[in-house]
Every structure is written in C-alpha cells, then in structure tokens.
N, CA, C and O of each residue as an XYZ file, in Angstrom:
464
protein
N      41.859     52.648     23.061
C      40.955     51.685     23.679
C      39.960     51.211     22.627
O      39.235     52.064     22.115
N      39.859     50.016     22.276
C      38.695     49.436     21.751
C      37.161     49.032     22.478
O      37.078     49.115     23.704
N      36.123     48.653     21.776
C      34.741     48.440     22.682
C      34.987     47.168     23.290
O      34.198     46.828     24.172
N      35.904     46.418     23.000
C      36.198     45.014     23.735
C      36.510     45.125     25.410
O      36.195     44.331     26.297
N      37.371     46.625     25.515
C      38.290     47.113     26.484
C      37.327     47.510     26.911
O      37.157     46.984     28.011
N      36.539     48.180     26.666
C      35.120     49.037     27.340
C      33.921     47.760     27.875
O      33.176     47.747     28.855
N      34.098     46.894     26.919
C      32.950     46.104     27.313
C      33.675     45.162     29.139
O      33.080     44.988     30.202
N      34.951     44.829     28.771
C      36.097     44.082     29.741
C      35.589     45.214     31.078
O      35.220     44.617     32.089
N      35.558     46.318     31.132
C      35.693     47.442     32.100
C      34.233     47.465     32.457
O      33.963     47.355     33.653
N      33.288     47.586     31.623
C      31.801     47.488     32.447
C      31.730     46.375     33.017
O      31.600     46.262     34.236
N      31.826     45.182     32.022
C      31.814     43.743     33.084
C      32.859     43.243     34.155
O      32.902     42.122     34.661
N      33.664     44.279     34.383
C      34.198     43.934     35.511
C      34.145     45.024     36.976
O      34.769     44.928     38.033
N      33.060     46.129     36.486
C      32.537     47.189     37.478
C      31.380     46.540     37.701
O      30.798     46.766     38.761
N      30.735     45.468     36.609
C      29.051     45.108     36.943
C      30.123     43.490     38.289
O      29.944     43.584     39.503
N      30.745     42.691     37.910
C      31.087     41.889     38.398
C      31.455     42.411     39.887
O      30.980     41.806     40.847
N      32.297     43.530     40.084
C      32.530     44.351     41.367
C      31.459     44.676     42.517
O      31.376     44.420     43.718
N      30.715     45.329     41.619
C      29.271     45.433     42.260
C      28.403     44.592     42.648
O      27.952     44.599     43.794
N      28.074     43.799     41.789
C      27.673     41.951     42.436
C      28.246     42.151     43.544
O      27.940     43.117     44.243
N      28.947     41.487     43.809
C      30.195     41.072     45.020
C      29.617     41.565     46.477
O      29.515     40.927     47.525
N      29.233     43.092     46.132
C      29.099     43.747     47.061
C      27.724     43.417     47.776
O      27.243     43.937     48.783
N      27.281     42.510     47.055
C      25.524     42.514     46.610
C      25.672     41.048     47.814
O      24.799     40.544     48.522
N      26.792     40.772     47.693
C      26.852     38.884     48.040
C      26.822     37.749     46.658
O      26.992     36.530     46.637
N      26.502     38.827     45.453
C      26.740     37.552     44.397
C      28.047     37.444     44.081
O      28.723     38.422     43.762
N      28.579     36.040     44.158
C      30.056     36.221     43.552
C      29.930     35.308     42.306
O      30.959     34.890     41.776
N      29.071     35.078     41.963
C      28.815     34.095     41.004
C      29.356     34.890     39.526
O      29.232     34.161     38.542
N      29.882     36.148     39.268
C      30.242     36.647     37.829
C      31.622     36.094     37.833
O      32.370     36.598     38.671
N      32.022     35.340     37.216
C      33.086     35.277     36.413
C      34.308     36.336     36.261
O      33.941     37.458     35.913
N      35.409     36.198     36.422
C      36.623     37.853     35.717
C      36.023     37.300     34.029
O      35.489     36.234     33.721
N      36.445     38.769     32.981
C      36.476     38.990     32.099
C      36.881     37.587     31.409
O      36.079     36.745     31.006
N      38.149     37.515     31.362
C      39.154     36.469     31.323
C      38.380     35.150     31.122
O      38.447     34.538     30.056
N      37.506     34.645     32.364
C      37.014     33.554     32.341
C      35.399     33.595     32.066
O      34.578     32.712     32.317
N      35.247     34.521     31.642
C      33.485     34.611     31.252
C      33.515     33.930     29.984
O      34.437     33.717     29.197
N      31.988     33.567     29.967
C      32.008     32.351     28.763
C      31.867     33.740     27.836
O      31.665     34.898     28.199
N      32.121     32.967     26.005
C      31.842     34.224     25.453
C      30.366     34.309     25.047
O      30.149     35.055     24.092
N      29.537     33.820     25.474
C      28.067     34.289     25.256
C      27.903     35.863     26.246
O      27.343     36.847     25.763
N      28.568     35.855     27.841
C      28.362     36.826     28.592
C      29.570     38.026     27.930
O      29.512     39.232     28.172
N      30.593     37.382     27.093
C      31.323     39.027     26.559
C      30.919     39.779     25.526
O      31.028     40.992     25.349
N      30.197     38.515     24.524
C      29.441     38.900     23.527
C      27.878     40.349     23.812
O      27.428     41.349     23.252
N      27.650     39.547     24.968
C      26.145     41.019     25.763
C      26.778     41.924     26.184
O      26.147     42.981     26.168
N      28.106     42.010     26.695
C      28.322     43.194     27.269
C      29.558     43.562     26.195
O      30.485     44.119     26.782
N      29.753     43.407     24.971
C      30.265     44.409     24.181
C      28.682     44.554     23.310
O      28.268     45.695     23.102
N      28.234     43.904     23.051
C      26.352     44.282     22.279
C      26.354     45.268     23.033
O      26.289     46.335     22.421
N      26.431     45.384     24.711
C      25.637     46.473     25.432
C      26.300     47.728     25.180
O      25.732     48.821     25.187
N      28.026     47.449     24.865
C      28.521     48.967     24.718
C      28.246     49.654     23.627
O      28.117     50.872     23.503
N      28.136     48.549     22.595
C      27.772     49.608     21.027
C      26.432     49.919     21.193
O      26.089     51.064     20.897
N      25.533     49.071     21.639
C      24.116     50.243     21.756
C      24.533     51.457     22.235
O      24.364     52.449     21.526
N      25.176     51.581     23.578
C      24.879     52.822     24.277
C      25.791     53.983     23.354
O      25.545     55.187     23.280
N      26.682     53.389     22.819
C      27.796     53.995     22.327
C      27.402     54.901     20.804
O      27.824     55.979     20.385
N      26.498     54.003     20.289
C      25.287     54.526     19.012
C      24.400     55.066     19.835
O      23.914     55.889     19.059
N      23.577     55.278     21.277
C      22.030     55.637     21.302
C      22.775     56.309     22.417
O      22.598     55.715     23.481
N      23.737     57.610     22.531
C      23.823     57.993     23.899
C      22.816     58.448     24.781
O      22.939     58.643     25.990
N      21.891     58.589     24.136
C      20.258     58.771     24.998
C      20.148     57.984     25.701
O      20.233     58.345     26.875
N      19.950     56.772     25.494
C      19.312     55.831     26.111
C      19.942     56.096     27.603
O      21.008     56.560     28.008
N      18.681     55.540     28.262
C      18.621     55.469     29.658
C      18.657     53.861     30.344
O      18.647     52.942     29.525
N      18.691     53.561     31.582
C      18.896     52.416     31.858
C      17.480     51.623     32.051
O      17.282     50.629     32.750
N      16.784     52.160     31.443
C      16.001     51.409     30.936
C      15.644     50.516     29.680
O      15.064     49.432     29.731
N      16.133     51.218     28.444
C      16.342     51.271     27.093
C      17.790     50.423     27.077
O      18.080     49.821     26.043
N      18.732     50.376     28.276
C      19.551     49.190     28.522
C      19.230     48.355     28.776
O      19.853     47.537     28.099
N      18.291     47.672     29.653
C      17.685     46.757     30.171
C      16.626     45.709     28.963
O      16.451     44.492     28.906
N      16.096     46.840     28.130
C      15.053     46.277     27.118
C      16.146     45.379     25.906
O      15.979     44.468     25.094
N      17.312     46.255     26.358
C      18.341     45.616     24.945
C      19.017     44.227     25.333
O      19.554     43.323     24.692
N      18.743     44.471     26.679
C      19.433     43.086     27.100
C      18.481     41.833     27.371
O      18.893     40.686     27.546
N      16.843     42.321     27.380
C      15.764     41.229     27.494
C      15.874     40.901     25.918
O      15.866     39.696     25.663
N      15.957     41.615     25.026
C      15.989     41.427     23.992
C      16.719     40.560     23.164
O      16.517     39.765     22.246
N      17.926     41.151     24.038
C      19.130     39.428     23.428
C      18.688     38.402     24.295
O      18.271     37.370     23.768
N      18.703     38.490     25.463
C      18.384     37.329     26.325
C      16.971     36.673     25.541
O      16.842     35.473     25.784
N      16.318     37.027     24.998
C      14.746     36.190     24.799
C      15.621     35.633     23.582
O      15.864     34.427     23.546
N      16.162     36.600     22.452
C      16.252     35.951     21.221
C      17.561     34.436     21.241
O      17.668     33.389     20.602
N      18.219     35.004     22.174
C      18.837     33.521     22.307
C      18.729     32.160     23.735
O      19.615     31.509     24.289
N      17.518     32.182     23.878
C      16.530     31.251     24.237
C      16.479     31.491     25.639
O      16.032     30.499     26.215
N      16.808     32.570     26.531
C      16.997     32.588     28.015
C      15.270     32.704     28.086
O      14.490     32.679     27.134
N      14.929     32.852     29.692
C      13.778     33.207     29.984
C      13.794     33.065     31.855
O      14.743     32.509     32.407
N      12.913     33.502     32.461
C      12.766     33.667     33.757
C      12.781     32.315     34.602
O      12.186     31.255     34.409
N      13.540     32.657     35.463
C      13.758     31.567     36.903
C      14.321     32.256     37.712
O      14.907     33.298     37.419
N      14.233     31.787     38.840
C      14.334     32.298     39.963
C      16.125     32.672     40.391
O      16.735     33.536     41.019
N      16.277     32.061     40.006
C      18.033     32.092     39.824
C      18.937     31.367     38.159
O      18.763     30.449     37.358
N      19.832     32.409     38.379
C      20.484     32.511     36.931
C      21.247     31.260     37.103
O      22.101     30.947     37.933
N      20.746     30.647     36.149
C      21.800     29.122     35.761
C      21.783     29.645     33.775
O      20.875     30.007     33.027
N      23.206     29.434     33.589
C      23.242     29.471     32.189
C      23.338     28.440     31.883
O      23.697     28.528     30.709
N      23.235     27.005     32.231
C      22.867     26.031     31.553
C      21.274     25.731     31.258
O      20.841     24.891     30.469
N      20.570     26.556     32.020
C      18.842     26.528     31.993
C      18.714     27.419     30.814
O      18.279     27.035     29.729
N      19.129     28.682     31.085
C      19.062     29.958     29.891
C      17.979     30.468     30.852
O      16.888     30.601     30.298
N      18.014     30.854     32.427
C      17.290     31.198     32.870
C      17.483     32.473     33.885
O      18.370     32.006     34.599
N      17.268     33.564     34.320
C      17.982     34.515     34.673
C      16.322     35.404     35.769
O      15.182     35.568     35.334
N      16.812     35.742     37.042
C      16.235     36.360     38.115
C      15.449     37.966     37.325
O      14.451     38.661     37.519
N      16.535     37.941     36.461
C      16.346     39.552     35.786
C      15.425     39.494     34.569
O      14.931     40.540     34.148
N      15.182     38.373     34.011
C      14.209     38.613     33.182
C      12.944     38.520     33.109
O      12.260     37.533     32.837
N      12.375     40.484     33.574
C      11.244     40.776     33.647
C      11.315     42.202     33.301
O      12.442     42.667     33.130
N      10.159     43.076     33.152
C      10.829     44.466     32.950
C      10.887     45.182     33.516
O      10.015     45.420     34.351
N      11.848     45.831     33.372
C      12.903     47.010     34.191
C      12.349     47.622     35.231
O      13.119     48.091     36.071
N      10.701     47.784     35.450
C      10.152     48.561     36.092
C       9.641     47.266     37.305
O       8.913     47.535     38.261
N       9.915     46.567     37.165
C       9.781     45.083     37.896
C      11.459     44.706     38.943
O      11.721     44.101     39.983
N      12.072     45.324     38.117
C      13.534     45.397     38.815
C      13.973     45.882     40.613
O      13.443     46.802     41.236
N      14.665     45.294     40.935
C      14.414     45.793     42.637
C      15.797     47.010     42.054
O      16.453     46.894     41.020
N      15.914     48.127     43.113
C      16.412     48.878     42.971
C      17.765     48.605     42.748
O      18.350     49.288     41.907
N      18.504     47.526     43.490
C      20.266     47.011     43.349
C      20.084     46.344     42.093
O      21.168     45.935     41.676
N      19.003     46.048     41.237
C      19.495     45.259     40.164
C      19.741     46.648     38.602
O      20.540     46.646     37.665
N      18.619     47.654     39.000
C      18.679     48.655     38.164
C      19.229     49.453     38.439
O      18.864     50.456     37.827
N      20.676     49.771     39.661
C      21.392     50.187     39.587
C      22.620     49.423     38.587
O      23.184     50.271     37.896
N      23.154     47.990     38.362
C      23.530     47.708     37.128
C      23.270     48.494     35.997
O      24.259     49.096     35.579
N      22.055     48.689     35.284
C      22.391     49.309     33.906
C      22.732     50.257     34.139
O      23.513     50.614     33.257
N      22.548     51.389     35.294
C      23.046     52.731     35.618
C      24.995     52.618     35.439
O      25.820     53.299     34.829
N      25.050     51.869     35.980
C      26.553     51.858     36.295
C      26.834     50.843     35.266
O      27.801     50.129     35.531
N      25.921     50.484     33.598
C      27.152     49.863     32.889
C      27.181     51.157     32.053
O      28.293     51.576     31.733
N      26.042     51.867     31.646
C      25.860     52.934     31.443
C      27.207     54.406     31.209
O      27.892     55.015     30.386
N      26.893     54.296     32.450
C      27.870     55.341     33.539
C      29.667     55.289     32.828
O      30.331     56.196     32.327
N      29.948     54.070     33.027
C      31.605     53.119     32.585
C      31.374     53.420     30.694
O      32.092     54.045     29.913
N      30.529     52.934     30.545
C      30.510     52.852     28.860
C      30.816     54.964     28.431
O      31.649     55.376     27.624
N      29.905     55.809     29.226
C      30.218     56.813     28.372
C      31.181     57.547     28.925
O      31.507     58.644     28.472
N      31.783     56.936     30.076
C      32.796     57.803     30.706
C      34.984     57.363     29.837
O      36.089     57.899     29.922
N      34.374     56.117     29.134
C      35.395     55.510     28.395
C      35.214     56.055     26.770
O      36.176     56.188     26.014
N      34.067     56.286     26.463
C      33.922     56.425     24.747
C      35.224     57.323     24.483
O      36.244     56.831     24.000
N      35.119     58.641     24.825
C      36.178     59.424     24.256
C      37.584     58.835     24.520
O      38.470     59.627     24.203
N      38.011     57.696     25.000
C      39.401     56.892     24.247
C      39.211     55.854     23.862
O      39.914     54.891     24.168
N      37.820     55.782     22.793
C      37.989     54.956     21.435
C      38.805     55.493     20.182
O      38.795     56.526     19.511
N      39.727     53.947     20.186
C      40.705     54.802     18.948
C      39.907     54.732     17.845
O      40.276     55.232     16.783
C-alpha cells in the first residue's frame, strides 16, 4: 500500500461519514479535484511522521494548508470562494465535525503498517 492508497481510504471514510451527517457534497476519490487529494495525502504524511499528534494537531495542519493556499471562513464550503464552515479552531468545532480528524486519524494509523 502506498500513502496515496491511505490518503484514497481516509477520504473515502471522511466522505462516508459526511453522508451520514446529510452532507453529500464530498466527491469519490476518483472525482475529487486534486487540490482535495493533495490535503488528504499532506494529512497522511503528517500523521504518519507525528504519530502523536492528536486531532487537534490534525485540524491545525489542515487550517494551515487551507490559510496558506488562500481559503478562509464562510458559512458554507464553496471551493470556488476558497471558503470552508471549518475554518476556525478546533476547539470552535461542533462535535460531528471533530469527530472527522478522529476518524482520519484512526484510518491513517490503522493502514501505516502496509506501507510498502
């Protein structure tokens, strides 16, 4: 398994979970633009280098890309705005949204040991 395969497998347990939420707005793997495959393989090599980190220290990594490539807060995620519900910090998060980093978390270290 490569981190591509790992990143494909969190974003399609985070996409699952949406669903359940009522968002169906994620994309399959397949058809995600590659700005959204690009964050969620970024997200697996952090965790994959910092197995500490907590889903919080996930969350900061992902405001982090999100600010540096021009996103910022609105009320609803349009990626043609660069604007996203989630960007605020983690401790600002309603509980179904910070269950996401838990569970990309969760997928990322339960896959590491079949990186070839």
């Amino acid at each position: 398994m490569q981190i591509e395969q790992i990143a494909e497998v969190c974003h399609e347990t985070n996409r699952a979970y949406c669903a359940t939420l009522g968002d169906n707005t994620q994309p399959p793997w397949a058809e995600a633009p590659e700005w959204q495959r690009t964050s969620a393989v970024n997200g697996v090599r952090f965790h994959l280098d910092n197995p500490e980190a907590g889903p919080s220290h996930s969350h900061d990594e992902w405001l982090k890309e999100k600010q540096a490539t021009g996103w910022k807060y609105g009320p609803v995620k349009d990626a043609e705005k660069k604007e996203h519900p989630c960007f605020v910090p983690y401790d600002e998060l309603p509980a179904e949204q910070k269950a996401k980093d838990a569970l990309f978390i969760g997928v990322a270290h339960a896959l590491r040991g079949l990186l070839e």
